[in-house]
Legacy VTK file of the C-alpha trace (Angstrom):
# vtk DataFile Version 3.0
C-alpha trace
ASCII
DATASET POLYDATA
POINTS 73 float
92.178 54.986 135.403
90.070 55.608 138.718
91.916 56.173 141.350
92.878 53.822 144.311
90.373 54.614 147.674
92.504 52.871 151.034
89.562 51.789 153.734
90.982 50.772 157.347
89.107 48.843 159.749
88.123 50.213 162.901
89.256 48.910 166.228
86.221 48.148 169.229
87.317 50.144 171.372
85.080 51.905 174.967
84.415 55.580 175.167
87.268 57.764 176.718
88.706 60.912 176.140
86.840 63.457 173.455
85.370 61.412 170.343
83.829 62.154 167.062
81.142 60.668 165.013
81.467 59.448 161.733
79.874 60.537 158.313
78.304 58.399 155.507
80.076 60.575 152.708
83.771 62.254 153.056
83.556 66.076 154.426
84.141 69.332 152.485
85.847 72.316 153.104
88.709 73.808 153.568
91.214 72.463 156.968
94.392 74.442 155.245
97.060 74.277 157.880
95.320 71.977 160.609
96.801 68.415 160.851
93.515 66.733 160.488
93.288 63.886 157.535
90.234 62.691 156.183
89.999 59.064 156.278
87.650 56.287 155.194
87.462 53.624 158.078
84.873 50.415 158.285
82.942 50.401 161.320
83.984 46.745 163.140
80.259 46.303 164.311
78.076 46.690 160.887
80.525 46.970 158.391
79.564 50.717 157.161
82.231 52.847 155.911
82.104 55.984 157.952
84.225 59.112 156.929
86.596 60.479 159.444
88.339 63.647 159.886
91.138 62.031 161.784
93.332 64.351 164.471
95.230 62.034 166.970
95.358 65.067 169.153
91.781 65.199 169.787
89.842 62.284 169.116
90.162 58.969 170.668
87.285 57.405 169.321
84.438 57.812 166.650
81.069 56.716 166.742
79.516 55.256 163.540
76.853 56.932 161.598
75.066 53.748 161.025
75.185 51.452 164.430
76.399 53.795 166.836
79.206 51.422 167.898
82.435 52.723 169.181
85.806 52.594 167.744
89.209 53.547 167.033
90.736 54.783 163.801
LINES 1 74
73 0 1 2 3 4 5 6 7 8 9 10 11 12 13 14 15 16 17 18 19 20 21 22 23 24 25 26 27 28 29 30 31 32 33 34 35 36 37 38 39 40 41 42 43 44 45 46 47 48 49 50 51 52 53 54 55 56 57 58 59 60 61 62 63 64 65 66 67 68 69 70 71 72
């Protein structure tokens, strides 16, 4: 049985604070003992699913890989 992949939908959102841009496949390595999650979030703009690595105490936006919209996780 495959296993269940959850996708959230982004929120338009403007640029403020420190942001990140998104990936079209999830990240590697290693983030042992950091509280950053990778997620899997659709872009509101163009639909794309863009790979996060998600830390609430950093990033307040993310840029899509595909449109270059903004949005929140």
């Amino acid at each position: 049985m495959a296993e269940e992949i959850k996708v959230k939908v982004g929120t338009k959102t403007e640029k403020t604070g420190e942001g990140a841009k998104g990936s079209p496949t999830p990240q590697g390595g290693d983030v042992s003992g950091q509280a950053i999650a990778s997620q899997a979030t659709v872009c509101p703009y163009c639909g794309a699913v863009n790979y996060l690595l998600v830390d609430t105490e950093v990033y307040s936006w993310y840029e899509c890989w595909n449109c270059g919209g903004i949005f929140a996780a």
